[in-house]
Structure formats: structure tokens, C-alpha cells
C-alpha positions as CSV (number, residue, x, y, z in Angstrom):
1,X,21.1,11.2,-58.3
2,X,23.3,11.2,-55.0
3,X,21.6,9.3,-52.1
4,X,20.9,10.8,-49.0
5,X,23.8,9.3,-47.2
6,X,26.6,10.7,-50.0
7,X,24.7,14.6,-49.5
8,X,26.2,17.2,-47.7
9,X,25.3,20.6,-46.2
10,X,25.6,24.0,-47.0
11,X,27.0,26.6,-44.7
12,X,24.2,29.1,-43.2
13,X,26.8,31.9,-44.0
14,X,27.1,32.7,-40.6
15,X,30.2,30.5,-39.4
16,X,28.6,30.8,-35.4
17,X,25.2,29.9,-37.1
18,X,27.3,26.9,-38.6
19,X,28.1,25.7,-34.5
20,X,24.8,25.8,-33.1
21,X,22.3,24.6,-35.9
22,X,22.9,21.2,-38.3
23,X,24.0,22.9,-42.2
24,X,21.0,22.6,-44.3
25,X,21.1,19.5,-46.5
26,X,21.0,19.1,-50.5
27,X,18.1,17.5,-52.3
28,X,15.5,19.5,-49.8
29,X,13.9,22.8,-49.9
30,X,14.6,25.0,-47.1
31,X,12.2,28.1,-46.0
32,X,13.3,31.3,-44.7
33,X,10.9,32.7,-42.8
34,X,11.7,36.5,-41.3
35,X,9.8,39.8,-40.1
36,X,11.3,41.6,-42.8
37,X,14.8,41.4,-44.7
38,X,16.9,40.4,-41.3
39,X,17.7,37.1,-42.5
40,X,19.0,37.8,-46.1
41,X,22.7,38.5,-44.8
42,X,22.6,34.8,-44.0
43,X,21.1,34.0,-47.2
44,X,23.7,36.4,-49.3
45,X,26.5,34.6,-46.9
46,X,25.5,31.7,-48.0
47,X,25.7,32.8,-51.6
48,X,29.2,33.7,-51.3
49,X,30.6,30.8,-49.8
50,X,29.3,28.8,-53.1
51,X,30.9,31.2,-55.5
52,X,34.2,31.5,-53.7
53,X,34.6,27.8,-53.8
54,X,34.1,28.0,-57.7
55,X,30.3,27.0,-57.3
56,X,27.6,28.3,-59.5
57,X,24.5,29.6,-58.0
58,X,20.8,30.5,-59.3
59,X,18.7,33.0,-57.5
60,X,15.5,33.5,-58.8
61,X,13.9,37.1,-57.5
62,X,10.5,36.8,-56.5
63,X,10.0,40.3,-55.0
64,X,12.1,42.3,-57.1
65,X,14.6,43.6,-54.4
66,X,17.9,41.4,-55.4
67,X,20.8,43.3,-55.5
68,X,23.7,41.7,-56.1
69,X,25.9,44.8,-54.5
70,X,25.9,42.9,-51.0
71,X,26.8,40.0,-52.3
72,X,30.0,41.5,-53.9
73,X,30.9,43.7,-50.9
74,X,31.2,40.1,-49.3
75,X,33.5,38.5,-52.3
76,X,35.8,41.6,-51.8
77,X,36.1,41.4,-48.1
78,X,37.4,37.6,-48.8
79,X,39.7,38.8,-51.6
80,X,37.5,36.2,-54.0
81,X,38.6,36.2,-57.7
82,X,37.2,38.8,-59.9
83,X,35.3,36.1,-62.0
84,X,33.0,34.7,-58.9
85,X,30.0,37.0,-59.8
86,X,30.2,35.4,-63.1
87,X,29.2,32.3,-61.8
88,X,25.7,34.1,-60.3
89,X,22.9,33.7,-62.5
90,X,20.3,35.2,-61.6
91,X,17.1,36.2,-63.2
92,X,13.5,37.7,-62.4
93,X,9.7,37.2,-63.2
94,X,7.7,40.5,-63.3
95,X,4.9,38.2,-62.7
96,X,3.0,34.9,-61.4
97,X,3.3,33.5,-64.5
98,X,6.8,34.3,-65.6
99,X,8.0,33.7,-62.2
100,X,6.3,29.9,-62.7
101,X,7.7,29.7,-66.3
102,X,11.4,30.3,-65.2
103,X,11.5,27.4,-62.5
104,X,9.7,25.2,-64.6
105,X,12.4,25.8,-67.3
106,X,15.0,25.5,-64.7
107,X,13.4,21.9,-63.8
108,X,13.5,20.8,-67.3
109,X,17.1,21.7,-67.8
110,X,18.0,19.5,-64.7
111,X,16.4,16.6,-65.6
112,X,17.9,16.6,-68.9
113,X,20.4,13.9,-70.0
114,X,23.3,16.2,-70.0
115,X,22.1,19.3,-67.6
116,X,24.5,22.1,-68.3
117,X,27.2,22.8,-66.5
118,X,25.9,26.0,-64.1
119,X,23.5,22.9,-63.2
120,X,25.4,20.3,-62.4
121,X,27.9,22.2,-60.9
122,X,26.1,24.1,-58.5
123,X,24.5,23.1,-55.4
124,X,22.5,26.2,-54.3
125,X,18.9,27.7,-55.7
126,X,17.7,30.9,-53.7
127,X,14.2,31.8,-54.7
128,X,13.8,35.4,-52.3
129,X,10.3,36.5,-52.0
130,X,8.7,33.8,-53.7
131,X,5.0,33.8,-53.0
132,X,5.1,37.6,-53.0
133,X,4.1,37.0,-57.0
134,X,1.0,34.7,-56.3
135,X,-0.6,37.4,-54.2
136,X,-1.0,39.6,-57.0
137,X,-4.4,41.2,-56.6
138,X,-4.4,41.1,-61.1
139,X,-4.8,37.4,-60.3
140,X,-7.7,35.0,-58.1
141,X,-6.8,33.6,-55.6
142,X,-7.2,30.3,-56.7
143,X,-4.8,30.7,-59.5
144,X,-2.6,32.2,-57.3
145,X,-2.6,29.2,-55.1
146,X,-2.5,26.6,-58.2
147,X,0.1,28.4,-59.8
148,X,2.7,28.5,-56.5
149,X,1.9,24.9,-56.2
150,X,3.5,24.5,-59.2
151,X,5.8,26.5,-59.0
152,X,7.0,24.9,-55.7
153,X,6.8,21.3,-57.9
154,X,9.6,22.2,-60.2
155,X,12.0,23.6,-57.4
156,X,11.5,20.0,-55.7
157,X,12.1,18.4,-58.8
158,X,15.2,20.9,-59.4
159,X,16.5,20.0,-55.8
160,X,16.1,16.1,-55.8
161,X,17.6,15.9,-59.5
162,X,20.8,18.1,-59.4
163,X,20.9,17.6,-55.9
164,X,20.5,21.3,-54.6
165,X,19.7,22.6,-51.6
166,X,16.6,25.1,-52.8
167,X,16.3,28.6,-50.0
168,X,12.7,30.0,-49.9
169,X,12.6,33.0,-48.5
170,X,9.7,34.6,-46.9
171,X,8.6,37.6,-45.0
172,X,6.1,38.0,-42.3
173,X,5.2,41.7,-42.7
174,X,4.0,43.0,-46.1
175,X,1.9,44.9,-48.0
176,X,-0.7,43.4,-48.6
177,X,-0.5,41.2,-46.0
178,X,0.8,37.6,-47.6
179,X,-2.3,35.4,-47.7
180,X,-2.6,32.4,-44.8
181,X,-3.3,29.8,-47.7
182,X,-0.1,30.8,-50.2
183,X,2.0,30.6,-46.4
184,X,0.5,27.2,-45.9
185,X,1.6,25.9,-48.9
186,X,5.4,26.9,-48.8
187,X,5.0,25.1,-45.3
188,X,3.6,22.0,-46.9
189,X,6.0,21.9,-49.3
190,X,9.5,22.7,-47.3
191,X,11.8,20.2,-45.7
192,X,12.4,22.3,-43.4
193,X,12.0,25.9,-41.8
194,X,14.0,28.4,-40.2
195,X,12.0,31.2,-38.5
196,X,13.5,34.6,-37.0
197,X,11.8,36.4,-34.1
198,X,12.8,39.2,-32.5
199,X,14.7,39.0,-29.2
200,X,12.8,41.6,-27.4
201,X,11.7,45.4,-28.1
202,X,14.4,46.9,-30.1
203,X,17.2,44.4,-29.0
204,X,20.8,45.3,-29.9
205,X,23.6,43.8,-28.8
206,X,27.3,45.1,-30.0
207,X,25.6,47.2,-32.4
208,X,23.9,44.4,-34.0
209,X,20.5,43.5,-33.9
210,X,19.4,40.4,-31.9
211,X,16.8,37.6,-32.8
212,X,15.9,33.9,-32.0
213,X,16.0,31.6,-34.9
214,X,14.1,28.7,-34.3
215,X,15.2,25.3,-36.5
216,X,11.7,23.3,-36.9
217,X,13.0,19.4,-37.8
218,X,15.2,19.8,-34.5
219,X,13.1,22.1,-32.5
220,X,16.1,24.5,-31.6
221,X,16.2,28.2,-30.8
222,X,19.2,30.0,-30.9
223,X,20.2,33.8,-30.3
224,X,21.5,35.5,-33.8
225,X,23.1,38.6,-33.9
226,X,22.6,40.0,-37.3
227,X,25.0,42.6,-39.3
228,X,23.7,45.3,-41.3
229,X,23.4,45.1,-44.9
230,X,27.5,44.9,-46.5
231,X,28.6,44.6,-43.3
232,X,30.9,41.7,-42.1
233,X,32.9,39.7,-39.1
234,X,36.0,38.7,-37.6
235,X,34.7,35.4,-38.5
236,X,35.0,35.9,-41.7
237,X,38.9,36.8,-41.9
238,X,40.7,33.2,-43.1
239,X,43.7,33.0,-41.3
240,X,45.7,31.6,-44.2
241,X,45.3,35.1,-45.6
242,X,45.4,37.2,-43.0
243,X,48.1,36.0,-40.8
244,X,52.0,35.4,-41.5
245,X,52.6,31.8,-42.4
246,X,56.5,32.4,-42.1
247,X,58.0,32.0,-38.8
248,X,61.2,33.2,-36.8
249,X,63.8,31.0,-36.3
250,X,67.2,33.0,-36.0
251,X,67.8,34.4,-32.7
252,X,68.3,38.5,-32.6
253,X,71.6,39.7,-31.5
254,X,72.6,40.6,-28.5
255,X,72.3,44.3,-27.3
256,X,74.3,45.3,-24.7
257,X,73.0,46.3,-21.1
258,X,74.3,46.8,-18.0
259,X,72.2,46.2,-14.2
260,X,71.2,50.0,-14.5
261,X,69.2,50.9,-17.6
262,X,69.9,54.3,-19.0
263,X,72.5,54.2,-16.3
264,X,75.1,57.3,-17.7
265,X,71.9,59.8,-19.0
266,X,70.3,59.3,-15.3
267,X,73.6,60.2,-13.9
268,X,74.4,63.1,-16.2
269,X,70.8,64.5,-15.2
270,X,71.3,64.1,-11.3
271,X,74.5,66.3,-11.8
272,X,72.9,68.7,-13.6
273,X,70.4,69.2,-10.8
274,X,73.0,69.3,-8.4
275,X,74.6,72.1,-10.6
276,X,77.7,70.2,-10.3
């Protein structure tokens, strides 16, 4: 297992986000925490950057809303190979206890002797909505709570063994409301926590919508301007790819001129004025 020293970050998937805040580290569990959806462009960002450098990446859907369209809208507009979304594997539990039984397998496979290969050679774990499946009203809320503490064991073991960085995401508004005890404990149990607020009543700025994203182990805020859904930047265009590597060195011929431009048609037409 890599030390801390030899661990590197992870782009946010915004690259302005990426010169304000410190990149989320490997071996620690990160928690998203938003009003609604406004942070999962970063999250789906982040996403792509791992496949287009050849990186698998897991996503385990905990509120059944993945769809893996934005993500692909993003590998197109960087002209990523056709195979990236082969490297996405991503599953879902229908509920607590499936949801629990697919990141407990996931932690047994990385702490095997010879972890496969979408393992080893990933760094990134997404689980979106997590606790949304321990607040089941079908189950008490006791088992609920024991069950997400579980659950939120194996995706520390997953993290510190294959050294990944493991994205909870979590939203603030719901229905039903997500309980105070299920938010404590993805609290507890993160390294750290990235929150988005709104920046105002209805703030928009260049057509995007404006928030404050507050970093909790450095005590930052930052404005974010967030795109809509499949929607992307200028900061996203690589110049390698989009600009002309080859450059002019020949100089262009000469083109003959004279100290009055268009010289003989301005004469002809002051004649022809004249009547001459």
C-alpha cells in the first residue's frame, strides 16, 4: 500500500476548481455534499478525466439516477477513444442490503493477493446517493444506521488498500428528508467534505448558476460557476488538439503597391464624375 507521501490527487473536474482548492487525495473518502444534483458535473468531470487517461473507474449508484449519457457527452467533447466507457463499471443496489453487499464485495476483491486489474488500476470510487438506501422506510432505523456503518467500513478499507480516492455524494433536499443520524455518520466517517451553497436568490452568472463551495480540512470558500447537465468549457479544449502545432517560416511574396492604394480605379472613378 502506497504511503501518504508517494499519493497523489485527483482533479475536481473543474480545471478553475483545480486553482483554488488542494485536489482531493487517494486513500481518503471524500463527501459531496449539495442542495440537489449541482455538484455532479464536477463529480462526472472527475470521471472523465480517469477514463481518458486509460483509468478504470467504479461508481456504485445509491439513488438510482446514474446515467452514464453525461459522462460520454464529456468523452466526446475531448475526442477520448471509443473504448473509455469500457473502462466504467458501474453497478446498482435496489436496496440497503444489496447496496452493502456490493461494497463489501468490492472490499474483498481489493484486499486480495492479486486484486484484478479494474482494481489496481483505478484510482477513483464514486458512490452517488449513498445513504439515500439506508433511509428506506421498509427498514428501522437502527438497521439502517448499522447497515451504512458498514457499508462506509468497506469503502475505507477499498480506499486505503488500492489506494483510491472514494466520492460520497450527498444531497441536502430530499424526499423524505435524509435522517440527521445517517448524515452524521457519512460526516464521521469522511476525510473530508466539500459543501455547495447557493450564492444568493437565484444567482446566475454568464448563464451559469453560482454557488460557494466551502473545503472543510482548509476552511476555504470559493465561488463555482456550475454548467448545466452535458454542457462544457473553454477550459476543457487541450490546446495540443485544438490548435496548429505547425508553424510559418517562409516569408510570402511580395505584392506590388504603389504610395496610393487603388490608385488607377480612384482615378478612373473621379473622371467619370467629371464626365470627362
Amino acid at each position: 500500500m502506497a504511503t501518504a507521501s508517494e499519493r497523489h490527487g485527483i482533479s475536481w473536474g473543474d480545471r478553475l476548481l483545480d486553482l483554488q482548492l488542494p485536489r482531493p487525495r487517494t486513500g481518503t473518502l471524500l463527501l459531496l455534499e449539495q442542495e440537489r444534483r449541482e455538484m455532479m458535473p464536477l463529480v462526472h468531470g472527475m470521471v472523465c478525466d480517469e477514463l481518458a487517461e486509460g483509468r478504470p473507474v467504479h461508481w456504485i449508484d445509491g439513488g438510482m439516477r446514474f446515467d452514464p449519457s453525461d459522462i460520454l457527452s464529456l468523452l466526446l467533447w475531448r475526442d477520448c477513444p471509443g473504448d473509455a466507457m469500457d473502462r466504467l463499471h458501474a453497478c446498482r443496489g435496489f436496496t440497503a442490503h444489496q447496496t452493502t453487499a456490493i461494497v463489501e464485495r468490492l472490499a474483498a476483491e481489493a484486499t486480495e493477493e492479486s486484486p484484478p486489474e479494474r482494481l489496481s488500476g483505478g484510482r477513483l470510487v464514486v458512490a452517488s446517493d449513498l445513504a439515500r438506501m439506508f433511509a428506506d422506510p421498509q427498514i428501522n432505523r437502527a438497521e439502517g444506521r448499522a447497515l451504512l456503518r458498514k457499508t462506509l467500513e468497506g469503502l475505507r478499507t477499498t480506499a486505503e488498500t488500492s489506494d483510491s480516492l472514494v466520492v460520497i455524494t450527498t444531497r441536502r433536499r430530499t424526499s423524505p428528508i435524509l435522517p440527521k443520524a445517517l448524515r452524521a455518520n457519512l460526516e464521521h466517517a469522511a476525510d473530508d467534505c466539500l459543501r455547495a451553497f447557493r450564492a444568493g436568490r437565484g444567482g446566475r452568472r454568464g448563464g451559469r448558476s453560482t454557488s460557494l463551495l466551502h473545503l472543510a480540512s482548509i476552511g476555504l470558500t470559493v465561488p463555482w460557476a456550475e454548467l448545466a447537465e452535458g454542457q462544457t468549457s473553454l477550459l476543457e479544449f487541450r490546446p495540443h488538439a485544438h490548435i496548429v502545432s505547425e508553424v510559418c517560416t517562409d516569408l510570402p511574396p511580395l505584392i506590388p503597391s504603389s504610395d496610393q492604394p487603388n490608385g488607377a480605379r480612384s482615378a478612373v472613378a473621379a473622371r467619370m464624375a467629371r464626365g470627362s
